[in-house]
Each structure stands twice: as C-alpha cells, then as structure tokens.
C-alpha positions in Angstrom: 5.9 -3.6 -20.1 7.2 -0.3 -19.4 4.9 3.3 -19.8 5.5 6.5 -19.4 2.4 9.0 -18.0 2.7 13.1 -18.2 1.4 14.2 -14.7 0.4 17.6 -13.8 3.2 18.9 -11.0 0.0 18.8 -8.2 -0.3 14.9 -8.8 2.8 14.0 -9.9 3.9 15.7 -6.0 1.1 13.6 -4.0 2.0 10.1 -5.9 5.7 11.1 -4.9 4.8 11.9 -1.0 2.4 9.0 -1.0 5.2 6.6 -1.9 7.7 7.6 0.1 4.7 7.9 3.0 4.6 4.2 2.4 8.0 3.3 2.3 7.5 2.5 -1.7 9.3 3.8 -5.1 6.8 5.3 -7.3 6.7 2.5 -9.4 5.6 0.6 -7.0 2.8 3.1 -5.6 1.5 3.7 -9.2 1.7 -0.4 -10.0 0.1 -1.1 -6.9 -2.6 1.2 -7.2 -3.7 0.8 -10.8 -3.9 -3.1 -9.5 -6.2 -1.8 -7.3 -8.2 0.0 -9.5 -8.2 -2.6 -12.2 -9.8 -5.1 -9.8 -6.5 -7.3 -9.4 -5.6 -6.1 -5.6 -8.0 -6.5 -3.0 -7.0 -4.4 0.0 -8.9 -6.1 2.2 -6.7 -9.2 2.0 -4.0 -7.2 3.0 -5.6 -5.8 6.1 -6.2 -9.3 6.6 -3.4 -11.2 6.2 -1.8 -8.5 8.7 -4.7 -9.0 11.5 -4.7 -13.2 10.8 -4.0 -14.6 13.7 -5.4 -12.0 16.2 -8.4 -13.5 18.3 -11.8 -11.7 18.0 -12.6 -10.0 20.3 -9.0 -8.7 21.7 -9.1 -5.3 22.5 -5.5 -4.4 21.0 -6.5 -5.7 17.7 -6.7 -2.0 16.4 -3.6 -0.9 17.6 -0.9 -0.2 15.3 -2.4 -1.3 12.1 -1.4 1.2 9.8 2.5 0.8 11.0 1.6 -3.1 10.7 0.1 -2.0 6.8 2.7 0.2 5.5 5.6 -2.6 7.3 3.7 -5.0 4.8 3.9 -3.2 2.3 7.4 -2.3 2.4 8.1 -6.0 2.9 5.6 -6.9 -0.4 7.8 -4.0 -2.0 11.7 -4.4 -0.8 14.2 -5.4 -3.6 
C-alpha cells in the first residue's frame, strides 16, 4: 500500500537527515518507525540480535554498538 503524508519543511528535513544518518531511504526510516510506534518492531531485539553472542560480563561489550546498530540496519534495509 502506498501513502503519501504533507510534512512541515522542519520535519520533513529531520526524517531526511535521520535516514541518510542511518544509511536508510526515507521510506524505509518512515516504515520502520511507524512499525515501531504501532507496536510491530521491538528495538530491543535488534540491540539484541547485534550483542547475541557476546559473553556477560566482557568489558568491550559496549563498544561500537551504534556502528554495529546502524550496520544492521543498513543490512535489514539494502536492496
């Protein structure tokens, strides 16, 4: 299903740096987050699914997780 939204310039400029921050289209972005918001994303299994497999504990298991997040999300969101 395809829909078109009227954003103010203000918004319309931070969904467009958000995406590309991201390493998304703005599709994407706007899909993924109204998934979010609707309950049918849970970001937490993200964030999870990126530290699986790191023992507790280890101290480096903080390091890097937002470049390890938005690589996962550019892999979820490649074409």
């Amino acid at each position: 299903m395809t829909i078109s939204v009227r954003l103010d310039p203000v918004l319309g400029e931070q969904v467009s740096h958000e995406a590309k921050r991201l390493g998304m289209t703005r599709s994407a972005f706007v899909k993924e987050t109204l998934e979010r918001a609707l309950g049918y994303k849970n970001p937490l299994q993200l964030l999870d699914e990126i530290c699986s497999g790191t023992p507790m504990g280890d101290p480096h298991a903080s390091e890097n997780v937002s470049e390890k997040f938005k690589a996962k999300l550019r892999e979820k969101h490649s074409y």
